[in-house]
Backbone as JSON Lines, residues from 0, in Angstrom:
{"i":0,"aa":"X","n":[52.87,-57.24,73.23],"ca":[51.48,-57.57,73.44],"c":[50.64,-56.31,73.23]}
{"i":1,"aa":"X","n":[49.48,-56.45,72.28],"ca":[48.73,-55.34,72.05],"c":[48.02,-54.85,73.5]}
{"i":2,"aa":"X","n":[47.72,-53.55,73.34],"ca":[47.16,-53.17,74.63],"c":[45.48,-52.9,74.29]}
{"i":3,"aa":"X","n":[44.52,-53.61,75.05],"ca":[42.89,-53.24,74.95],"c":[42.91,-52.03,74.38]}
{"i":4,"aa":"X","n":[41.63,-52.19,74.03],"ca":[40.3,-51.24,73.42],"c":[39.83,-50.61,74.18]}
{"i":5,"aa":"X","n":[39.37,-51.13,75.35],"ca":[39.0,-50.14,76.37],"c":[39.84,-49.16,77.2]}
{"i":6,"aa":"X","n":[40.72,-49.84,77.44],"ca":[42.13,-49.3,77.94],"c":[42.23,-47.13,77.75]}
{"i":7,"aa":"X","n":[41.96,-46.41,78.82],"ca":[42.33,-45.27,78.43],"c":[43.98,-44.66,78.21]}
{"i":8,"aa":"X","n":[44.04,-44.06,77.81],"ca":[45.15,-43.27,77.65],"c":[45.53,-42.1,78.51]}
{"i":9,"aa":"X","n":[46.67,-41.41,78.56],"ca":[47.29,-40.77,79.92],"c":[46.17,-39.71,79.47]}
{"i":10,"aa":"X","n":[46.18,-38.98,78.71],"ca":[44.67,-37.88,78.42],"c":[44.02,-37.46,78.74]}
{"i":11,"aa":"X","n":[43.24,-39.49,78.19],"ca":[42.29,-39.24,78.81],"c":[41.43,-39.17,79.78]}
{"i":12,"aa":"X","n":[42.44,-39.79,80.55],"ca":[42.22,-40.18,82.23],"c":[42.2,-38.63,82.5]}
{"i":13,"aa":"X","n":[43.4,-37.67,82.2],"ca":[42.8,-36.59,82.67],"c":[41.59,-35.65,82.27]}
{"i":14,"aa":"X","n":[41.29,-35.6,81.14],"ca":[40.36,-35.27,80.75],"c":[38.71,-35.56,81.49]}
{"i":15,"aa":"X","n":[38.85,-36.63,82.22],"ca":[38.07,-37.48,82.86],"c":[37.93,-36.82,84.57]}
{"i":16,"aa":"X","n":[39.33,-36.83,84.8],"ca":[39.45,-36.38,86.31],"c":[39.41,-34.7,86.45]}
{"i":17,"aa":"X","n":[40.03,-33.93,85.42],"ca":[40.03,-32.96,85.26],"c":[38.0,-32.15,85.02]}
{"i":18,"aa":"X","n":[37.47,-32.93,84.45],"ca":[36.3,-32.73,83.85],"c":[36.02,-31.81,82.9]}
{"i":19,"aa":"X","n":[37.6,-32.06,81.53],"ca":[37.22,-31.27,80.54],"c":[36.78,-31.71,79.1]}
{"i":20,"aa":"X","n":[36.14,-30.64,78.3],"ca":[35.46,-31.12,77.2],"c":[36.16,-31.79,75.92]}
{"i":21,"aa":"X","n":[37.8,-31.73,75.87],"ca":[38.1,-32.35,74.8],"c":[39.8,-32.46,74.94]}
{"i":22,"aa":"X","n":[40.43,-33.41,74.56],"ca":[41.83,-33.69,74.67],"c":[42.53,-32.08,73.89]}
{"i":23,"aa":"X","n":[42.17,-31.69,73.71],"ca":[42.67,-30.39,73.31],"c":[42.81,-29.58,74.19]}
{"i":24,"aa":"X","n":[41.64,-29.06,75.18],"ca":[41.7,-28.61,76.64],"c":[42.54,-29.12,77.29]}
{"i":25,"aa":"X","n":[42.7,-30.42,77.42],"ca":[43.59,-31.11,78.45],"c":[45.19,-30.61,78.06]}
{"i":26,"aa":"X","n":[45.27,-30.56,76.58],"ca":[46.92,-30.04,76.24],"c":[46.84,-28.96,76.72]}
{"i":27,"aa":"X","n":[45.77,-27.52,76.93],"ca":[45.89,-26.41,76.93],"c":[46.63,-26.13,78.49]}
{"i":28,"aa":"X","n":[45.49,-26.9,79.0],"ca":[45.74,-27.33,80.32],"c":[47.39,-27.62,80.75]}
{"i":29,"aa":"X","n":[47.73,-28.77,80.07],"ca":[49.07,-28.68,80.34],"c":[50.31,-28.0,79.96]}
{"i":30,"aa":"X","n":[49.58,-27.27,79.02],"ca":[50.76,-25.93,78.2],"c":[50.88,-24.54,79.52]}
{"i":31,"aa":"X","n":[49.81,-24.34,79.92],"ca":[49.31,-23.36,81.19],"c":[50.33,-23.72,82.24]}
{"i":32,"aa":"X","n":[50.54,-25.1,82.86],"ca":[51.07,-25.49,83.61],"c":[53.26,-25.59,83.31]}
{"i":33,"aa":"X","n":[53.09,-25.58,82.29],"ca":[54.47,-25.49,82.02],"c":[54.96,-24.6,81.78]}
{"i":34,"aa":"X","n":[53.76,-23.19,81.48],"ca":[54.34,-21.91,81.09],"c":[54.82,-21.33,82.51]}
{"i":35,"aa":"X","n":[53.63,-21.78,83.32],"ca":[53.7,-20.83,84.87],"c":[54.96,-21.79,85.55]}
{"i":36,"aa":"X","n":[55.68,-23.08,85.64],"ca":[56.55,-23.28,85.97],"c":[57.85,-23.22,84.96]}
{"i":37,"aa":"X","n":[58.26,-23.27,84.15],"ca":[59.16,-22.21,83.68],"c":[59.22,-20.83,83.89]}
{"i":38,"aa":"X","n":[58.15,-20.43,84.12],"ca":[58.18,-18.85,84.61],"c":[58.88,-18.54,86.27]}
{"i":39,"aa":"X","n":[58.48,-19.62,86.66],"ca":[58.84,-19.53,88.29],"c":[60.26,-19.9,88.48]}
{"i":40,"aa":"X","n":[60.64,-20.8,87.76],"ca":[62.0,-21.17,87.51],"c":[63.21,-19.91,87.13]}
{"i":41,"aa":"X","n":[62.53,-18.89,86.49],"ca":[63.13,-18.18,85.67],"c":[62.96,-17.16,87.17]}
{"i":42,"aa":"X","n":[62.03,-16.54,87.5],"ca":[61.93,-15.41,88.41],"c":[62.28,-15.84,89.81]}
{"i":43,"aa":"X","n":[62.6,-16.8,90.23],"ca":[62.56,-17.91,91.49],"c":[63.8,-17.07,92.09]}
{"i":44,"aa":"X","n":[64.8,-17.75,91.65],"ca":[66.71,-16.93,91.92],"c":[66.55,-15.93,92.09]}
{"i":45,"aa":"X","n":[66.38,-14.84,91.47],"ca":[66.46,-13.29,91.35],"c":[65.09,-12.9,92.33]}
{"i":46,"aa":"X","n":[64.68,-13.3,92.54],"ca":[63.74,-12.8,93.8],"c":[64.11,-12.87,95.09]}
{"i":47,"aa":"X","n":[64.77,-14.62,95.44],"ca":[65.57,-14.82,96.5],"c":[66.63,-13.82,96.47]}
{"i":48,"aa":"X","n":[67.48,-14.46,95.67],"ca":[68.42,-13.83,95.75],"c":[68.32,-11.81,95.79]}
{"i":49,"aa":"X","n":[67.48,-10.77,95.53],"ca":[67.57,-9.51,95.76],"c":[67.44,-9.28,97.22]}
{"i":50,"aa":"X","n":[66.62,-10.41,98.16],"ca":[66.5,-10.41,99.99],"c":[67.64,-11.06,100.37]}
{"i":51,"aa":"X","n":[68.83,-11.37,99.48],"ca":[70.24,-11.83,99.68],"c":[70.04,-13.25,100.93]}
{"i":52,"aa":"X","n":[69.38,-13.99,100.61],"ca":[69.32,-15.25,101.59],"c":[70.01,-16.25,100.68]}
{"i":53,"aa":"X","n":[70.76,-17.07,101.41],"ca":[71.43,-17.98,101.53],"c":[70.42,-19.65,100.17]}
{"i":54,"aa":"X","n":[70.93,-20.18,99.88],"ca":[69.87,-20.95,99.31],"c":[69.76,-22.41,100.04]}
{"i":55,"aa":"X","n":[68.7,-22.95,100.52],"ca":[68.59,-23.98,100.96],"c":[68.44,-24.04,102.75]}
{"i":56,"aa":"X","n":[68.68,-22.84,103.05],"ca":[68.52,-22.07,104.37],"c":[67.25,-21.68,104.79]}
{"i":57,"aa":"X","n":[66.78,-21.63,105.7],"ca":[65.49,-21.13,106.57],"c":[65.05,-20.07,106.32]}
{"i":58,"aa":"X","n":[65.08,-18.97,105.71],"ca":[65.0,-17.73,105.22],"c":[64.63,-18.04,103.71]}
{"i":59,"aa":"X","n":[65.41,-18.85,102.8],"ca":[64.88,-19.56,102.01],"c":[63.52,-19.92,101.87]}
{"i":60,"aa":"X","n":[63.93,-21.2,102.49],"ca":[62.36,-21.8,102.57],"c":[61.37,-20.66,102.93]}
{"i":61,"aa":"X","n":[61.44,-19.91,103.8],"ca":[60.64,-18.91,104.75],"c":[59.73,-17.95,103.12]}
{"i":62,"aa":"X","n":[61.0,-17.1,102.76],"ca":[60.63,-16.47,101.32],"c":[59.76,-17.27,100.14]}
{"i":63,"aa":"X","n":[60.42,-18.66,99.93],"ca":[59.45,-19.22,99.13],"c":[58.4,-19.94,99.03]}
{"i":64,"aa":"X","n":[57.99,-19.85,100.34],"ca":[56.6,-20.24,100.84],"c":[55.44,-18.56,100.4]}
{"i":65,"aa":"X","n":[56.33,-17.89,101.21],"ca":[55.65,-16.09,101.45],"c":[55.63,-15.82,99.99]}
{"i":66,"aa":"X","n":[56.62,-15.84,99.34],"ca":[56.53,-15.45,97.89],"c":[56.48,-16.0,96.54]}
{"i":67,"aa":"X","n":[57.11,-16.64,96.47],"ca":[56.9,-16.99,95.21],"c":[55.55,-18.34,94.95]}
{"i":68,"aa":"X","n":[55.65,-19.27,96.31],"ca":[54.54,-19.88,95.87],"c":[53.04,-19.17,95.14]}
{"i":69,"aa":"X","n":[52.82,-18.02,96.17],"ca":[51.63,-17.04,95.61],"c":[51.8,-16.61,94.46]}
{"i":70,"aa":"X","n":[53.17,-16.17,93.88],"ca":[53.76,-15.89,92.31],"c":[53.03,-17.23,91.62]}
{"i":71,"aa":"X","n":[53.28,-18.19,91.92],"ca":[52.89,-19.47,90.87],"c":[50.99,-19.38,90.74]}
{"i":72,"aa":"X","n":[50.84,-19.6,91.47],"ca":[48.98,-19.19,91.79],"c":[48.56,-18.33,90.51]}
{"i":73,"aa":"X","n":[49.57,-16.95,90.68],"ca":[49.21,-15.71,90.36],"c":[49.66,-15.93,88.24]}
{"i":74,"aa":"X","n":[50.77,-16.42,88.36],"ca":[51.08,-16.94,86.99],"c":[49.89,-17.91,86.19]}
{"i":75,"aa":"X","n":[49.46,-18.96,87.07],"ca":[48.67,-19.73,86.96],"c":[47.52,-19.13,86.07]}
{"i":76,"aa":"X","n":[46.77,-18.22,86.79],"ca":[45.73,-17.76,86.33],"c":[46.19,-16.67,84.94]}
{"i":77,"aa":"X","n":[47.25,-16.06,85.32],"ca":[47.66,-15.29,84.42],"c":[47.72,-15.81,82.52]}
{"i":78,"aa":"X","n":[48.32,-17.23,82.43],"ca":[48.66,-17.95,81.5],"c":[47.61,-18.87,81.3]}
{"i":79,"aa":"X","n":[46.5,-18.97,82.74],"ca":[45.19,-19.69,82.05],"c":[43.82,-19.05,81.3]}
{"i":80,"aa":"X","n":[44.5,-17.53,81.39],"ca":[43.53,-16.43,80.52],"c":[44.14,-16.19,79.3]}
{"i":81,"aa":"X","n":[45.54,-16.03,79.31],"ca":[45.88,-16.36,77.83],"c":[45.74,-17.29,77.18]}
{"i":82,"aa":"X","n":[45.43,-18.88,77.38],"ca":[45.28,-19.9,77.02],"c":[43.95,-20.14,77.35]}
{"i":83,"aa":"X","n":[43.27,-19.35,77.78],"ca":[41.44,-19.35,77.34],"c":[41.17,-20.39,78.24]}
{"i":84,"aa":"X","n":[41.8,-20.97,79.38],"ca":[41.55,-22.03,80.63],"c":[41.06,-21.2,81.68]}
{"i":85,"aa":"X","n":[41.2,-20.02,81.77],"ca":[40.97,-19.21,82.84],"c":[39.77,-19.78,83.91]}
{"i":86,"aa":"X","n":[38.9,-20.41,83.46],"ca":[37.93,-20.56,84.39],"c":[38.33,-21.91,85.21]}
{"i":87,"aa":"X","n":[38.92,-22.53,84.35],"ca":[39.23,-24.15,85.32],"c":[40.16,-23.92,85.98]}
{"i":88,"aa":"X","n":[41.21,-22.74,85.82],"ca":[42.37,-22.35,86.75],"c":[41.74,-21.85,88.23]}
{"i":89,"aa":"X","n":[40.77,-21.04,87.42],"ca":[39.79,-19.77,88.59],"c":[39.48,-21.41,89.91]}
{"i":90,"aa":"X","n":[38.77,-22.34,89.26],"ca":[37.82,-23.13,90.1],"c":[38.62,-23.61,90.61]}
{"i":91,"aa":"X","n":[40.32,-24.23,90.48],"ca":[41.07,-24.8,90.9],"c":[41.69,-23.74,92.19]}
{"i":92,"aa":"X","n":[41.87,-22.72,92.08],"ca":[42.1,-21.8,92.96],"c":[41.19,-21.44,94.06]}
{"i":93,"aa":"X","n":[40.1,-21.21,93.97],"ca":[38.56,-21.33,95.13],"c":[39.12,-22.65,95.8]}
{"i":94,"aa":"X","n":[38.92,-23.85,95.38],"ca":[39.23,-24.89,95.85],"c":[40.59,-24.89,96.6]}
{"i":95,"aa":"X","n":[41.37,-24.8,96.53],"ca":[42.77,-24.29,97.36],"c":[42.37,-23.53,98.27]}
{"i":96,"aa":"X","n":[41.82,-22.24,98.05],"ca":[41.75,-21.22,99.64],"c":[40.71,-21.64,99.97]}
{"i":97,"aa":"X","n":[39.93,-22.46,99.47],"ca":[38.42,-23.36,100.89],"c":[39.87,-24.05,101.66]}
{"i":98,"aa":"X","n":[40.45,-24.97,100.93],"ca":[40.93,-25.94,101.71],"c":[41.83,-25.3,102.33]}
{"i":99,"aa":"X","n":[42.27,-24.18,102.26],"ca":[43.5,-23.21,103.27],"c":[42.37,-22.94,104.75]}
{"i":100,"aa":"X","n":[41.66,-22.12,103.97],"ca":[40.42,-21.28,104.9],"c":[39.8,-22.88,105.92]}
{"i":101,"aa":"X","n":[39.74,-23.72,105.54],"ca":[39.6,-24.78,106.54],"c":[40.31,-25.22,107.23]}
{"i":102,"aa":"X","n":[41.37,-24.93,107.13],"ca":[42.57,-25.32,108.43],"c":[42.57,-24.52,109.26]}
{"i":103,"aa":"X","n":[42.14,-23.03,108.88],"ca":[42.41,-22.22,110.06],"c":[40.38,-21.93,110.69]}
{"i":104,"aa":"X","n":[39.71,-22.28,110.7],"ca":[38.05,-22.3,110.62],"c":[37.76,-23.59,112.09]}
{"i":105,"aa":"X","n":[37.2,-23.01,112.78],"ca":[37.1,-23.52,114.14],"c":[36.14,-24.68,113.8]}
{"i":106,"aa":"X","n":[36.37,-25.91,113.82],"ca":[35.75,-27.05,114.04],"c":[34.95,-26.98,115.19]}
{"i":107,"aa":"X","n":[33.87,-27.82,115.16],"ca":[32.33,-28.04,116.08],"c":[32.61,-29.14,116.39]}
């Protein structure tokens, strides 16, 4: 069965939610995102593993909260300036430490 005309595509829905100017951005977008997790994949082990912790252990988890998540952040932006996204990475990041900085921010 043919699928509508109106019907968007995976894209462009992001392109839409994302609020960028052209399905080309949106690939850039997702090239950024696969560089910085292959990257984390690759540096992930050898980071744990040089604080010699156990994998799947509390010290584990503990380290890759403390470290490497901030590594991914830090990749993030890194690979969204080589890929000329830098600013939608930047705005995506503000947005994260509001919403950090509000958990710890004394409610009225």
């Amino acid at each position: 069965m043919p699928e509508p005309k109106d019907r968007k595509g995976f894209l462009e829905r992001l392109q839409a939610k994302w609020q960028l100017n052209s399905i080309f951005q949106v690939v850039l977008v997702l090239v950024v995102f696969a560089c910085t997790g292959f990257t984390i994949l690759f540096i992930k082990a050898p980071i744990l593993d040089f604080f010699g912790v156990e994998k799947g252990g509390f010290w584990n988890t503990f380290l890759y909260l403390l470290l490497v998540l901030p590594l991914y952040q830090i990749f993030l932006l890194i690979y969204g300036f080589i890929f000329g996204q830098f600013s939608f990475f930047w705005e995506k990041e503000k947005a994260i430490f509001r919403r950090i900085a509000g958990l710890f921010s004394k409610k009225k």
